[in-house]
N, C-alpha and C positions, 0 to 999 in steps of 0.2 A: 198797231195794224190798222184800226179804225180810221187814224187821224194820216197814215200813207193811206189808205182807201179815198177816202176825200181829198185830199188833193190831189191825188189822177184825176177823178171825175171832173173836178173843178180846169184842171190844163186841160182835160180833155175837150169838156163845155168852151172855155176861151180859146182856143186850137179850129174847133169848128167853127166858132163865130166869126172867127179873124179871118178863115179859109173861107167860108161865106161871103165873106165883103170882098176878099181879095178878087172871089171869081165874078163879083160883078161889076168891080172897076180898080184897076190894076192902079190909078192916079199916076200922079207925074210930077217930079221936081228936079227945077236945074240949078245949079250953084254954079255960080260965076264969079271967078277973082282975076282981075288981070287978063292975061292973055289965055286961061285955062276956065273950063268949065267941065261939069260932069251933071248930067243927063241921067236920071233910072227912075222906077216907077217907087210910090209913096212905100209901097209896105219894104220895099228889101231897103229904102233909106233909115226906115226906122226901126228895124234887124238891124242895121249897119251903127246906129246911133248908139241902139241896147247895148250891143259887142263893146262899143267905144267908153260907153261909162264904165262898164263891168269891169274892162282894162284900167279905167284910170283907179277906181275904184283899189284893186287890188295892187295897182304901184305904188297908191299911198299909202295903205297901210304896211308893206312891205319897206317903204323907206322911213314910218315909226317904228317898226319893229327893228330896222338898223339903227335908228338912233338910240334904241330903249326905251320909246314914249307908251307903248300900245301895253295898255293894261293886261290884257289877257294875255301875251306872252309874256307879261314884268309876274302875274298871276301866277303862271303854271309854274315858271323859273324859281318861284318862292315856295309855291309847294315841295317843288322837288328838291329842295336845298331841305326846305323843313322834315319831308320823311327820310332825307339821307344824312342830317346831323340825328334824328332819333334813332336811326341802327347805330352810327358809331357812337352817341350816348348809350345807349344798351352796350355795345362791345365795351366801350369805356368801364362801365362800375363793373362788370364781368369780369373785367382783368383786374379791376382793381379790387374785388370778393377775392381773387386769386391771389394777388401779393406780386401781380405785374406792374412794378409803383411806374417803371417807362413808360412802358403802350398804354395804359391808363390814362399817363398824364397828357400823352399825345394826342389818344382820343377825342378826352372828354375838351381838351386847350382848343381843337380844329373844331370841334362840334359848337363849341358853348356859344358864339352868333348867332349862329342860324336854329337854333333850338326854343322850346316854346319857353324853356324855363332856366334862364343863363345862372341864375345864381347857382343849384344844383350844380352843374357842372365845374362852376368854379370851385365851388368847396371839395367838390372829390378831387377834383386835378390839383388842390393845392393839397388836398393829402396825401397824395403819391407823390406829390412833390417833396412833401417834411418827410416820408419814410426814404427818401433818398438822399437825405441831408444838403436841397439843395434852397438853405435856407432866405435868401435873395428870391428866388423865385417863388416859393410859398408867400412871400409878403406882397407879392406882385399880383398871383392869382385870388389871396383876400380883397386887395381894393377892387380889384375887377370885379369879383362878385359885390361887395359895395354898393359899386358905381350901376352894375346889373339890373337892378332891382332897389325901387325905393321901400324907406323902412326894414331893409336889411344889415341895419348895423348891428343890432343884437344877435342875431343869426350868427354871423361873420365873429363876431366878437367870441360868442358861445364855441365855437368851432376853432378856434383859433385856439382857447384855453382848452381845450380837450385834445388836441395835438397835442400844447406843450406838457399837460399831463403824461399823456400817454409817454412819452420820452422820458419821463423821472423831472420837467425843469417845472421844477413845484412855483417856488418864487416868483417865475415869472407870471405864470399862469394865473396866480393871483393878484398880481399886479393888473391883468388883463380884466380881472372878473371885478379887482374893486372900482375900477376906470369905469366899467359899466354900470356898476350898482350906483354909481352917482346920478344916472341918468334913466335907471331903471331900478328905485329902490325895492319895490315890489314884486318883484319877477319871481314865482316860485320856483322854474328850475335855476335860477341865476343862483337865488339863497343857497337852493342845495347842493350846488357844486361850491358854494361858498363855506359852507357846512363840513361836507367832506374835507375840501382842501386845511382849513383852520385847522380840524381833531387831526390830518396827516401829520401838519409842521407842529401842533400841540401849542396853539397860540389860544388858550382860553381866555384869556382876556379879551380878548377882539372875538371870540364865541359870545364869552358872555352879555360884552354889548350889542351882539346881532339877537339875540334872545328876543327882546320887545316885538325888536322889528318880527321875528319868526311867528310872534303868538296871535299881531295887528293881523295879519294876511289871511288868516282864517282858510290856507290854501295845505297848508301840512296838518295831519292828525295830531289832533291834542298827544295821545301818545306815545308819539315819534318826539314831541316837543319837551312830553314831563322826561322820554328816556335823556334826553340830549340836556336838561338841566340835571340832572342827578348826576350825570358824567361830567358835566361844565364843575360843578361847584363842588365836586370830592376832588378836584383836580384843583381846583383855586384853594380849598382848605389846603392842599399840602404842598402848595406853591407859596401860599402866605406864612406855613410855618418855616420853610428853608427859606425863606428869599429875604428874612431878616437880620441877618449875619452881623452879628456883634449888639442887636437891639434886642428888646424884649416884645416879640412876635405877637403877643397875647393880644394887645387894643387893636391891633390890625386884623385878628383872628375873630373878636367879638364882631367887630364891628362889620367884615363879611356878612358874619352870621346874620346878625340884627339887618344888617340888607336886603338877604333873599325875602323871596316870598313866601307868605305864610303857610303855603301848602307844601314849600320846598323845605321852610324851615320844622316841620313837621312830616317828613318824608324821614322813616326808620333809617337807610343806609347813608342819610346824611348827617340826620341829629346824632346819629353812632361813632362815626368818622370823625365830626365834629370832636363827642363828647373824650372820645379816644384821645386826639391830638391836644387834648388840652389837658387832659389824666401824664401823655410823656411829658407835657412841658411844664409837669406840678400845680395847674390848675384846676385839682379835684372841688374845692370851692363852688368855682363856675361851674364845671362840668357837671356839678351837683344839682344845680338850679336849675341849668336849661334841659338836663334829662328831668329832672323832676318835674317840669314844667310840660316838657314833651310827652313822657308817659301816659299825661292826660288828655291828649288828642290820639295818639299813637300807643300800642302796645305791642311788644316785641320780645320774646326769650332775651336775646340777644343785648336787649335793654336793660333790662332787668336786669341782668347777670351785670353788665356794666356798669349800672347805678350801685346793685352789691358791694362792687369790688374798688371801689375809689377810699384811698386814704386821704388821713388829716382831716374828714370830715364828720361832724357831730353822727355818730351810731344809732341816736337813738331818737334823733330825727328823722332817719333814714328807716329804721325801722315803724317806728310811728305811722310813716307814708305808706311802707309795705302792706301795714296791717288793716291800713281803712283800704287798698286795694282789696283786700280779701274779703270785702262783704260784697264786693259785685263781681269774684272770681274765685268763688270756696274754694272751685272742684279743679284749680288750675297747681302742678303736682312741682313745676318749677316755682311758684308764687312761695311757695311751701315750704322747698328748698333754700330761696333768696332767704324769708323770715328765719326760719333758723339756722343760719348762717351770721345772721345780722342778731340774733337773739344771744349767740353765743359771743358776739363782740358785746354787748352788752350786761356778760354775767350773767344769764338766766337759761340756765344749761335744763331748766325743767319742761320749759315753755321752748325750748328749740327742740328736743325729744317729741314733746307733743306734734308740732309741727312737723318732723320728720314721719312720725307712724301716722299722721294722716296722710302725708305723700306719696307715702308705700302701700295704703291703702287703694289710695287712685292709681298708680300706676307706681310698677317697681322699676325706676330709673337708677341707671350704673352710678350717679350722685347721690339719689338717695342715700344709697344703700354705703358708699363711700364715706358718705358726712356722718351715716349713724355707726358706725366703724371707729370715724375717729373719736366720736362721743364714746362708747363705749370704752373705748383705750383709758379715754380722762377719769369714767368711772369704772376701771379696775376691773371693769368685765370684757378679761382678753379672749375668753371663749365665743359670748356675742360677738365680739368683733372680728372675728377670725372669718364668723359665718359671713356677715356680713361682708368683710372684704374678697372672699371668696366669690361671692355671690357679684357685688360689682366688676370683680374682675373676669369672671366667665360673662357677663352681658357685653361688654368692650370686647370681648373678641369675638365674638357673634355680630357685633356692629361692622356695619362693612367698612373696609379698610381696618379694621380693628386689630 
């Protein structure tokens, strides 16, 4: 309002002044070309001059704006392209939230030029393009997104394998993901579509050697890393036991083991799994050594009981083991059980008694009371043992599932 205020005043100020001079000498000028001239006074020639710029003035900008040169209509014409491919980007992923894979891919294919971020639109229009099986055209709308935008190959690449996922084409999608990891060894979400897809097709081998790579990146939690090596390498134990058909499995079974890491190789549901599949393939032996060797990092029921229960192996080394356990585990009521269990493979049915009625004293477990059952049977005292078996057998069905 201020700055229309001032410039009235100011035309108005030059209006009087010009009107001033005009009322006191009108001036005079004649133009003569040829046989014609024209005659008028100063001030309406130079009205007549101002009119004549103004004019040219506005026929030349008028014949840029026909050719396309004049920035400010090249200006406005691009804005408006740019807020009219952002509505049809907006209707684009709209329909395509909906499951209109057509009008989506129509949309966002007319929009993706003139939009401020072409790649976006390419990647959605090539996925309404793959949920319409019109696979030619999805490979057309990836390089265009590409070509859109630089440093968009992993983008495009990422996207591409998560189509062919999404369809079931596992294979290829892998094939996509390790094309990338050549070029993108470190890429945390790459690894973990990488990840996934391996545990889908159950290719542990090619898990296990992404392992390092998983642990260098410092970008997935240790715990996501220890769960995914405990599942890699119970799966490689029982890959290495069937996949030696006609040979003897065992030096390729150690030799796993003796691989992992030290924290893997002292992880209970491995050293177990481990000490198991060496127990069916008759190598209580080994199976003896490396639980015995494990127990001492790791303690587990579960172990324990497993270390118990292996034949062919000296009893009363085993027992030996168990019983210097028990100076840093008095009050452990399984530890107690194992002992006299292994006490009575070694003939000492006095010292496995003893051990059982301390177990029963720390806790009456349906074992206990089972093993002192069948002890009593051995000495003739079928009445003790009756209670006893009684007694295990109402605990077991009070156990759930029991």
């Amino acid at each position: 309002m201020k700055r229309w205020l001032l410039f009235f005043v100011i035309t108005l100020v030059v209006a009087l002044g010009v009107g001033s001079l005009a009322g006191q000498d009108a001036g005079y000028v004649l133009l003569s070309w040829g046989h014609y001239s024209i005659e008028t006074s100063l001030w309406f020639f130079l009205l007549l001059l101002g009119l004549m710029l103004v004019v040219v003035y506005f026929l030349f900008r008028f014949s840029l704006v026909m050719l396309g040169s004049d920035w400010r209509f090249n200006e406005w014409r691009r804005s408006r392209r740019t807020a009219r491919a952002r509505k049809q980007t907006t209707r684009g992923l709209l329909s395509l939230a909906l499951g209109q894979w057509a009008r989506a891919e129509r949309l966002l294919t007319r929009s993706a030029t003139d939009t401020d971020m072409p790649l976006i639109n390419y990647l959605a229009a090539a996925r309404a393009a793959y949920e319409q099986g019109k696979h030619d055209t999805t490979d057309e709308l990836l390089n265009a997104a590409n070509k859109s935008t630089r440093g968009a190959e992993l983008a495009v690449g990422i996207s591409h394998a998560q189509l062919l996922i999404s369809r079931g084409h596992k294979e290829q999608a892998l094939a996509v993901l390790v094309s990338l990891r050549d070029r993108y060894p470190r890429h945390s979400y790459l690894l973990k579509l990488l990840v996934r897809l391996y545990q889908d097709l159950e290719d542990w081998v090619a898990l296990h050697e992404l392992l390092p790579v998983l642990s260098k990146t410092g970008k997935i939690p240790q715990n996501k890393i220890i769960e995914l090596e405990e599942k890699v390498y119970l799966q490689l134990i029982d890959r290495t036991a069937k996949s030696h058909q006609g040979k003897d499995p065992v030096p390729a079974l150690k030799k796993l083991y003796q691989s992992m890491p030290r924290h893997c190789r002292h992880q209970a549901d491995i050293l177990l799994h481990y000490a198991k599949t060496l127990h069916e393939l008759g190598e209580d032996e080994q199976a003896e050594t490396d639980l015995r060797h494990g127990l001492t990092y790791v303690w587990r029921d579960e172990l324990l009981i497993a270390y118990a229960g292996l034949n062919g192996v000296d009893a009363r080394r085993r027992f030996l083991f168990a019983e210097k356990q028990l100076q840093g585990r008095p009050n452990d009521p399984v530890l107690l059980l194992i002992l006299a269990q292994l006490a009575l493979r070694i003939e000492q049915p006095e010292r496995a008694k003893e051990f059982l009625l301390m177990g029963l004293k720390l806790k009456s477990l349906p074992e206990l009371n089972a093993e002192m059952g069948k002890l009593l049977v051995q000495e003739q005292d079928h009445v003790g043992a009756s209670r006893y078996f009684q007694k295990a057998l109402a605990q077991q069905e009070c156990q759930p599932g029991g």
